[in-house]
PASEBA-1860 file (N, C-alpha, C; in nm, 3 decimals):
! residues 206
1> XXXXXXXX> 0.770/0.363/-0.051/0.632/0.343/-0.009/0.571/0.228/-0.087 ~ 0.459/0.165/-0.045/0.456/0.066/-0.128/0.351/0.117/-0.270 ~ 0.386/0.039/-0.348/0.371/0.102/-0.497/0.201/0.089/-0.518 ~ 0.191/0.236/-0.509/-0.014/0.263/-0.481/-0.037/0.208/-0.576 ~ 0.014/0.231/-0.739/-0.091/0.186/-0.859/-0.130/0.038/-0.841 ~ -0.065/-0.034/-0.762/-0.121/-0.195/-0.722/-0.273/-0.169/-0.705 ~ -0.305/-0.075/-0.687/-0.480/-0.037/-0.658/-0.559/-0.089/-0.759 ~ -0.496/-0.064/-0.866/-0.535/-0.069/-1.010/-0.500/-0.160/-1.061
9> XXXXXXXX> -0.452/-0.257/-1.017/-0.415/-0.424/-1.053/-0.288/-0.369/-1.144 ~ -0.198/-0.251/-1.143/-0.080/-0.191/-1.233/0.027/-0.222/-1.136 ~ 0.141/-0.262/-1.104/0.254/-0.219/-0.997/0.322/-0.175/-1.069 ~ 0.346/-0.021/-1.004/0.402/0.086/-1.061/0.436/0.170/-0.965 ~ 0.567/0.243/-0.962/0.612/0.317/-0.885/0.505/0.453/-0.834 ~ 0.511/0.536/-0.745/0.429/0.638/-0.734/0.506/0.766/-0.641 ~ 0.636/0.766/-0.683/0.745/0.873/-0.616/0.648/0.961/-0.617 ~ 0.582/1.014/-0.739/0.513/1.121/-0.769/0.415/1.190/-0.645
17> XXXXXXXX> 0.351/1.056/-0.586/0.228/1.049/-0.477/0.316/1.099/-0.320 ~ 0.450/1.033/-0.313/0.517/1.026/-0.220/0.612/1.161/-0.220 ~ 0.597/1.222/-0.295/0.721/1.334/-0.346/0.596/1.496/-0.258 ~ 0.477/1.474/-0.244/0.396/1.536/-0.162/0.410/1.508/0.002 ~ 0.520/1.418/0.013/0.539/1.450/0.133/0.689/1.466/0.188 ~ 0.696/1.573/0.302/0.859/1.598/0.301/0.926/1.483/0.375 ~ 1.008/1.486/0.350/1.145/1.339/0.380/1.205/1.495/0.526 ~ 1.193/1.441/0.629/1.166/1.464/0.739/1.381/1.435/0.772
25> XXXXXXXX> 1.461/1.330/0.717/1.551/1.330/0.756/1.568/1.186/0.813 ~ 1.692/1.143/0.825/1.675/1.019/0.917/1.692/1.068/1.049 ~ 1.614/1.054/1.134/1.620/1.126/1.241/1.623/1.002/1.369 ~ 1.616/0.847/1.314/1.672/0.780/1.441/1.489/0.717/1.420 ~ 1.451/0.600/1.522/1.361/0.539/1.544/1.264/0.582/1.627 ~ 1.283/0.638/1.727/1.215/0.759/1.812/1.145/0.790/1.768 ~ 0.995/0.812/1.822/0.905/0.892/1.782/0.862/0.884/1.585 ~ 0.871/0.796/1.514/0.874/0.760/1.388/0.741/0.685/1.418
33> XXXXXXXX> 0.645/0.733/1.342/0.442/0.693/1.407/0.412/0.649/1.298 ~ 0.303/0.576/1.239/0.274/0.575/1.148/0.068/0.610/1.232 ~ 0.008/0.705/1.144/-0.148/0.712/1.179/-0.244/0.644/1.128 ~ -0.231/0.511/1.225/-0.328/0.379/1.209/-0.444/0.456/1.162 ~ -0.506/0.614/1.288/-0.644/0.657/1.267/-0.713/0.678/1.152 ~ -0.586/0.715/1.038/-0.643/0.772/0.936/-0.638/0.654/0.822 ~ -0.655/0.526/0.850/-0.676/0.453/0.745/-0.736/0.349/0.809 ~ -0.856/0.344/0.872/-0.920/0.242/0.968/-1.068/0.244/0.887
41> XXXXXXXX> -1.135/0.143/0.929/-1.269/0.140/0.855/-1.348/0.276/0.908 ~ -1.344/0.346/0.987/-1.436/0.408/1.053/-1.411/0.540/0.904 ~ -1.313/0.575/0.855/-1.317/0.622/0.743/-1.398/0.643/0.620 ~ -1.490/0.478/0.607/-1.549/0.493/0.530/-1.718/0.420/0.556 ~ -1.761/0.353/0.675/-1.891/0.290/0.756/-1.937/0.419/0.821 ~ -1.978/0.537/0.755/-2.084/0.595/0.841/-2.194/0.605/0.800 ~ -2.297/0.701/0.863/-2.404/0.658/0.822/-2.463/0.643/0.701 ~ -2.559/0.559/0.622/-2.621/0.537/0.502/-2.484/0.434/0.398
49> XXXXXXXX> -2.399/0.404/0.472/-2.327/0.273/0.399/-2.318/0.163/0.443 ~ -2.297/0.100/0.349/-2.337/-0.045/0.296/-2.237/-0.111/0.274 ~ -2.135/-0.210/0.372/-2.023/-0.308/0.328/-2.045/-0.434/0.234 ~ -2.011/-0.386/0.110/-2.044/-0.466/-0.033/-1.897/-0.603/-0.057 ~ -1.780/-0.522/0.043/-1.686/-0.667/0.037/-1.622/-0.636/0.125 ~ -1.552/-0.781/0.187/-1.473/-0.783/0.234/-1.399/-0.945/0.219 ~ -1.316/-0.926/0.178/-1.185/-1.006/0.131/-1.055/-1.026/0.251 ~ -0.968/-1.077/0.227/-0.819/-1.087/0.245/-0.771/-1.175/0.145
57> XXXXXXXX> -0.616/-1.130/0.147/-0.564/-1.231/0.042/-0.411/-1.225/0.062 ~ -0.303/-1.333/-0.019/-0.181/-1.275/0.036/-0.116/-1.220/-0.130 ~ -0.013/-1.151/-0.123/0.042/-1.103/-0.243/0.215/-1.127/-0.185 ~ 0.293/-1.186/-0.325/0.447/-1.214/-0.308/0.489/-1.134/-0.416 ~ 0.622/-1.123/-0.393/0.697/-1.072/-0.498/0.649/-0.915/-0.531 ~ 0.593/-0.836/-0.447/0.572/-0.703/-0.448/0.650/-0.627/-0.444 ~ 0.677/-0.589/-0.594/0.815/-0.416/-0.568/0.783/-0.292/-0.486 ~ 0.816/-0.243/-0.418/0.813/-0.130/-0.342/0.907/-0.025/-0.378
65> XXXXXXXX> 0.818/0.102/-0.396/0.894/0.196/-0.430/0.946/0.301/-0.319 ~ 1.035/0.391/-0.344/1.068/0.465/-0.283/1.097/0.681/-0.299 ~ 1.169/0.728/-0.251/1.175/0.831/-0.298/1.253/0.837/-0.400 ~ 1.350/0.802/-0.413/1.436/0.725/-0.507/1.368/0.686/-0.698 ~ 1.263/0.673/-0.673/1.201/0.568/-0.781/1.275/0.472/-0.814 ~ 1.332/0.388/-0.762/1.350/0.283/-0.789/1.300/0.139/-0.703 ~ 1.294/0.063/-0.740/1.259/-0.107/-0.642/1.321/-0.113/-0.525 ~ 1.322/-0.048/-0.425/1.407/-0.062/-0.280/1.356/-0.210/-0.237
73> XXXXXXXX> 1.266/-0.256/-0.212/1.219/-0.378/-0.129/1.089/-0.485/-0.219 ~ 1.117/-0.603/-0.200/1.030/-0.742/-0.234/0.924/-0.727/-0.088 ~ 0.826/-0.722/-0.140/0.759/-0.782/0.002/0.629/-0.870/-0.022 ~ 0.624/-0.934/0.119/0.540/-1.051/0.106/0.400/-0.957/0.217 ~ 0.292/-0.978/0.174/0.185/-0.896/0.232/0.094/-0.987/0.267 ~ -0.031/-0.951/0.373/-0.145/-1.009/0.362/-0.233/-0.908/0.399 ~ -0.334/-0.873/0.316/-0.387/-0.777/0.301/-0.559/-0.793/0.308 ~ -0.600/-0.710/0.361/-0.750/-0.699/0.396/-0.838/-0.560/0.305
81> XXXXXXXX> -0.891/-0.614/0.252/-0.977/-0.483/0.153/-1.134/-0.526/0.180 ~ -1.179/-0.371/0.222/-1.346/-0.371/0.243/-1.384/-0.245/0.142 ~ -1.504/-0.265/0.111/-1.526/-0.192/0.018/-1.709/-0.154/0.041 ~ -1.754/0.014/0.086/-1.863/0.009/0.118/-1.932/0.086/-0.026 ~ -2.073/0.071/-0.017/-2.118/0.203/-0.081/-2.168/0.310/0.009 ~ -2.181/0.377/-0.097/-2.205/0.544/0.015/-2.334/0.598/-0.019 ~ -2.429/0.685/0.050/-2.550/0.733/0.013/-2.524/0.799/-0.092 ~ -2.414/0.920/-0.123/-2.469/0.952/-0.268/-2.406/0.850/-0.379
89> XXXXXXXX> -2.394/0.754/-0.352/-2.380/0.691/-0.501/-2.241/0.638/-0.483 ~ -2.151/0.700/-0.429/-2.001/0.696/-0.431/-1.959/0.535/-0.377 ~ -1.898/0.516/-0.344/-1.764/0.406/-0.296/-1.703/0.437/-0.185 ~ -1.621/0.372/-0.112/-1.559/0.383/0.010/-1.414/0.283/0.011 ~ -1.300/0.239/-0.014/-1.254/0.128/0.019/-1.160/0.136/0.145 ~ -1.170/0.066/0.195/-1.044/0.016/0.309/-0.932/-0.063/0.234 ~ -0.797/-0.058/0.263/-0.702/-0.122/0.231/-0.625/-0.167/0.383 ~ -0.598/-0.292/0.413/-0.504/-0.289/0.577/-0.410/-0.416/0.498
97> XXXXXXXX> -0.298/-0.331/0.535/-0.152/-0.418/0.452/-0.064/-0.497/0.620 ~ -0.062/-0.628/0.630/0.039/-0.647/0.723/0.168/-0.774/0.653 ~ 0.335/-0.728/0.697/0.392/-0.798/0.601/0.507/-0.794/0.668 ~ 0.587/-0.856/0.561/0.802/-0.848/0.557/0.841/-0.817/0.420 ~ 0.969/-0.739/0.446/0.995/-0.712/0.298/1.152/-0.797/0.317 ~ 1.231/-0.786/0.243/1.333/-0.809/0.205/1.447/-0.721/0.066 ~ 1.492/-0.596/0.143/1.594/-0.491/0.074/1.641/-0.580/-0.099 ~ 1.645/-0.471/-0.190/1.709/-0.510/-0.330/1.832/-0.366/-0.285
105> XXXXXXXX> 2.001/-0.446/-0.340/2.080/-0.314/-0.328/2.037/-0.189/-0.366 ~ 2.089/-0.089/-0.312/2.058/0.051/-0.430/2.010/0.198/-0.355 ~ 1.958/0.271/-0.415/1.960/0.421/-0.312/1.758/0.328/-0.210 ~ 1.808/0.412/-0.117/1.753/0.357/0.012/1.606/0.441/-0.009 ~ 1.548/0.402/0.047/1.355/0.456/0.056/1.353/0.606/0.029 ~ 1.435/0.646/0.157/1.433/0.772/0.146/1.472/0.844/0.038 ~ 1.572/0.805/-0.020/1.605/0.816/-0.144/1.708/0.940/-0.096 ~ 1.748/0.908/0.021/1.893/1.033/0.066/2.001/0.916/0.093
113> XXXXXXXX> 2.014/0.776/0.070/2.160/0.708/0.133/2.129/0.571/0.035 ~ 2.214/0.492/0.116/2.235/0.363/0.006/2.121/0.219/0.126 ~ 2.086/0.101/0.080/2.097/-0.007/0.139/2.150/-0.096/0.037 ~ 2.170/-0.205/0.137/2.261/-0.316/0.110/2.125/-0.447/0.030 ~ 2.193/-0.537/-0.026/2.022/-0.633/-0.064/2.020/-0.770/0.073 ~ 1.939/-0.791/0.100/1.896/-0.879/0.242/1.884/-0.796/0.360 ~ 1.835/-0.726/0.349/1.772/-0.660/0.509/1.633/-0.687/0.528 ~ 1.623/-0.713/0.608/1.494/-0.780/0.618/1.439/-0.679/0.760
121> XXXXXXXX> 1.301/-0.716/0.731/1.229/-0.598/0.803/1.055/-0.637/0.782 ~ 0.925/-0.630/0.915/0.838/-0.645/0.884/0.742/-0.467/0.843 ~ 0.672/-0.461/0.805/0.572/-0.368/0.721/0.473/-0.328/0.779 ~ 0.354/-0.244/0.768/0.226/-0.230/0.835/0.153/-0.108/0.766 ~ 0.072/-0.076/0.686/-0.010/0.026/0.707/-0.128/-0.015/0.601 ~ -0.173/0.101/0.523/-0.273/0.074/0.402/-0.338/0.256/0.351 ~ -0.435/0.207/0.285/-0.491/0.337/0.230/-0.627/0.351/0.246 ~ -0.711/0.475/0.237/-0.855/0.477/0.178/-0.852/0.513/0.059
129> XXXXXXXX> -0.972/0.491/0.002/-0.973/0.548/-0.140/-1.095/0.586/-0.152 ~ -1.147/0.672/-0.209/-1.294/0.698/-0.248/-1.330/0.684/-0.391 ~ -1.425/0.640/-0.466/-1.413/0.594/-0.584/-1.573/0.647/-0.618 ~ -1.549/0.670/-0.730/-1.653/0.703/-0.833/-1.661/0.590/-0.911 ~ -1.813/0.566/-0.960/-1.792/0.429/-1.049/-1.879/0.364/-1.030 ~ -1.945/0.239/-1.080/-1.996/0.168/-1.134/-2.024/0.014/-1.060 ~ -2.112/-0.073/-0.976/-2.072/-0.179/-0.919/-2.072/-0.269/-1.025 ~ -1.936/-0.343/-1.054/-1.991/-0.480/-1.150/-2.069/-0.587/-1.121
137> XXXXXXXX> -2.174/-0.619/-1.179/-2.290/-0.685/-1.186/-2.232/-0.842/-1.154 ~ -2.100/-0.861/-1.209/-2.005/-0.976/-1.183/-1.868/-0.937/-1.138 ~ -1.818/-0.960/-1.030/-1.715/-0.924/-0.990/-1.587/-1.010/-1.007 ~ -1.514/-0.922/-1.008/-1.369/-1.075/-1.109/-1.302/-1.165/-0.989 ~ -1.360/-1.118/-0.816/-1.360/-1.233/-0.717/-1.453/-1.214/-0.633 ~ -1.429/-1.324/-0.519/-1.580/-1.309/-0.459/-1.608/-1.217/-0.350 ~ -1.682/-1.156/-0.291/-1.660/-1.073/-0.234/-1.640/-1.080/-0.061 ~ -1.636/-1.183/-0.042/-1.615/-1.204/0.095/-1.554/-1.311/0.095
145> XXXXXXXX> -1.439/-1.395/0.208/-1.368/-1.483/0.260/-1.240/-1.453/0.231 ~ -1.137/-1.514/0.202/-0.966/-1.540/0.197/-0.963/-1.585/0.006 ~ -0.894/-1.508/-0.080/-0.916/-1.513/-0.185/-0.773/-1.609/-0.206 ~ -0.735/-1.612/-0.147/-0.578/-1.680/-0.190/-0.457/-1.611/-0.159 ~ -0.358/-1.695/-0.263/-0.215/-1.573/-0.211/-0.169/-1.566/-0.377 ~ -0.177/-1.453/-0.431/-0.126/-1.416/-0.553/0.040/-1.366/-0.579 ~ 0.106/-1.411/-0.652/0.215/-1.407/-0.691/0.243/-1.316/-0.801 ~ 0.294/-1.134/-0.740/0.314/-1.060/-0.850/0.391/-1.072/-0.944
153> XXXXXXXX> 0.499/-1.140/-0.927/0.640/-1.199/-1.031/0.696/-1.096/-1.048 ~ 0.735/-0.985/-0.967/0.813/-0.877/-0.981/0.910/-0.895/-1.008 ~ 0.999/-0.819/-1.071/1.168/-0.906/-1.104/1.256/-0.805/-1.060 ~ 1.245/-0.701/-0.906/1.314/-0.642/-0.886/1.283/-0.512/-0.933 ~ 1.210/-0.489/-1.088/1.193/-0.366/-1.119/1.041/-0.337/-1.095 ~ 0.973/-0.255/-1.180/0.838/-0.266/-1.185/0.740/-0.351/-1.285 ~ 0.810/-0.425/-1.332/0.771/-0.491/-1.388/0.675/-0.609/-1.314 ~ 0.547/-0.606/-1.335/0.495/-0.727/-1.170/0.378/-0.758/-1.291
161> XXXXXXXX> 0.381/-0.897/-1.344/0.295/-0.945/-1.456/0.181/-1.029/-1.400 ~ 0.204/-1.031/-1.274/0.104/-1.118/-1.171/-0.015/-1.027/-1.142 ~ -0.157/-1.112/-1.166/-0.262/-1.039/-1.122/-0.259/-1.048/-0.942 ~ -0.363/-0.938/-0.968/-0.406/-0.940/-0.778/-0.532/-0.876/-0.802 ~ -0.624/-0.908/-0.707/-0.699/-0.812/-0.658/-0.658/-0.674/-0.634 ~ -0.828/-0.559/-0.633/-0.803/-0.413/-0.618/-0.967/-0.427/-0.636 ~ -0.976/-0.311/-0.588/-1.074/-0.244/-0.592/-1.153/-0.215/-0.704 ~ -1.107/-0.245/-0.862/-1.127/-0.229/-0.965/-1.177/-0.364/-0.992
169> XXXXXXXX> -1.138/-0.499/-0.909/-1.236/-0.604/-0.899/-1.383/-0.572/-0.894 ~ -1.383/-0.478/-0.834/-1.530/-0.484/-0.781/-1.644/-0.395/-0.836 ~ -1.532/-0.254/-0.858/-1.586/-0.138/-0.902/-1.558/-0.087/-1.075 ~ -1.623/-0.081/-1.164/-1.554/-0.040/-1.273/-1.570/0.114/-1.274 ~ -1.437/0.138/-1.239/-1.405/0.269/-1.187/-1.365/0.387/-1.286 ~ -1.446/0.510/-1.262/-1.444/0.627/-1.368/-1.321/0.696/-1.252 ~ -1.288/0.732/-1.130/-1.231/0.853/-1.062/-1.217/0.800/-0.949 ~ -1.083/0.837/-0.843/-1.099/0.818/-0.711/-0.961/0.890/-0.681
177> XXXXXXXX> -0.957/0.886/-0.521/-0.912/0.943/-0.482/-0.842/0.878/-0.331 ~ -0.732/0.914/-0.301/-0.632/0.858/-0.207/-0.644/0.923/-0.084 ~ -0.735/0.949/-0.009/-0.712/1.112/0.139/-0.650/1.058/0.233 ~ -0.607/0.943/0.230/-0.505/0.893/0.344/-0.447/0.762/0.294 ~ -0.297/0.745/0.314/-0.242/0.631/0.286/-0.104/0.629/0.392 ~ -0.070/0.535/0.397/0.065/0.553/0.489/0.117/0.402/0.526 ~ 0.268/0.391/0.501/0.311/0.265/0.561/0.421/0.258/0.620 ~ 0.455/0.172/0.709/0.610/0.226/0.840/0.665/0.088/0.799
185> XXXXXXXX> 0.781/0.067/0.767/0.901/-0.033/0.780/0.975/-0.036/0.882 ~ 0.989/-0.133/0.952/1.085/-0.194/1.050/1.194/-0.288/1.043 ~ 1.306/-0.252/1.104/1.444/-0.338/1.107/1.475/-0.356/1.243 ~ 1.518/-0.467/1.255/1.586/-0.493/1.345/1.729/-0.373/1.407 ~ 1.789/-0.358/1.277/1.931/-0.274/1.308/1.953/-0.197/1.202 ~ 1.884/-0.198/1.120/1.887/-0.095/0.996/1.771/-0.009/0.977 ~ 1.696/0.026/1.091/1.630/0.113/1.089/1.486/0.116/1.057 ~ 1.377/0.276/1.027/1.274/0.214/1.077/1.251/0.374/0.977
193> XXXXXXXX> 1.174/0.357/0.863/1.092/0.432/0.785/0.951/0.429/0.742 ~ 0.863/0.558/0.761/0.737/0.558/0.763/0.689/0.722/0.649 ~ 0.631/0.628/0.529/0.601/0.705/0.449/0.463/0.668/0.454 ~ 0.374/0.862/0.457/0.222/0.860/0.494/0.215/1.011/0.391 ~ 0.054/1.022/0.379/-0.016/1.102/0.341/0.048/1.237/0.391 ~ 0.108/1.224/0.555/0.088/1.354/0.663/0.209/1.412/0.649 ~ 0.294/1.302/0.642/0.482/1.334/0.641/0.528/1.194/0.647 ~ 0.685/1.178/0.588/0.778/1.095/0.586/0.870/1.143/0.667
201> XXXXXX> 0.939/0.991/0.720/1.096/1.073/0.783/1.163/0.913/0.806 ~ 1.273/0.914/0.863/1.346/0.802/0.884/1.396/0.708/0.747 ~ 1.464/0.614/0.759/1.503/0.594/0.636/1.576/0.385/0.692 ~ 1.580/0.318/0.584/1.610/0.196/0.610/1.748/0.197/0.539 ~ 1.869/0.179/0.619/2.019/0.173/0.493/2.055/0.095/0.560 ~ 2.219/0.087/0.524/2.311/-0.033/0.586/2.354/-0.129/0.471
END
């Protein structure tokens, strides 16, 4: 799945987050969904909020984790983050991830088989988050247009020394919370895995 603590400007594995949902099996490409519904702005624009940002930006060299915990995939992203406030006080963010990854050898997403390194495959999903916290009076980017393309310098492991944007740009954040996240990988011939909030299943090997 792709590695949530990136939220937090950290890239860091999050089996832990992903280990809440059951690995469904490789069960073939069929019917393998990912639920756009539950990570769309309408999640967090209802009434009495206030869209305080909206950004895009691109990010390289992103480790992706798996069930496995280990670095299954590099991927190259371009990513859209909105960020509302809420009547009581709270936060709202949107995350919308669209991308390609490119396989590192080793146990596969699912973390039940092997892949090979060069499989290539494009990406798609994102998260909400709800956040408790603080607006910074100065934000560490700006809050609206195309921020650039940031280079995590991942080296395969989790190691990613490259800043990026998060939500912690914006918010100096006491608490939050994840109620939907989910992202589906695609291959050409090696298959087609979608790890979400709801359930996982399918798996990328070869």
């Amino acid at each position: 799945m792709r590695a949530l603590l990136t939220v937090l400007g950290v890239a860091a594995t999050v089996a832990c987050l992903a280990a809440g949902s059951a690995y469904a099996g490789n069960s073939g490409d069929k019917g393998i969904r990912l639920d756009h519904k539950a990570i769309t702005p309408a999640a967090c624009n209802g009434a009495g909020s206030t869209l305080l940002v909206n950004v895009t930006y691109g990010l390289t060299d992103d480790a992706d984790s798996g069930f496995g915990g280990n670095a299954w995939a590099s991927d190259t992203i371009h990513r859209t983050l909105q960020i509302w406030s809420l009547a009581d006080g709270s936060f709202c963010a949107v995350v919308g991830d669209t991308g390609s990854f490119v396989t590192y050898a080793g146990t596969s997403p699912s973390g039940g088989d092997t892949v090979s390194a060069g499989v290539q495959g494009e990406l798609q999903g994102g998260y909400v988050a709800t956040i408790q916290g603080t607006l910074k009076a100065t934000p560490d980017y700006a809050t609206s247009g195309n921020l650039g393309t940031f280079d995590l310098g991942c080296d395969g492991t989790f190691t990613c020394p490259g800043p990026r944007p998060s939500f912690t740009s914006y918010v100096d954040t006491t608490g939050y919370e994840l109620p939907s996240w989910g992202w589906i990988y695609r291959t050409a011939q090696n298959g087609t895995w979608v790890n979400q909030s709801s359930d996982s299943e399918g798996d990328v090997t070869g």
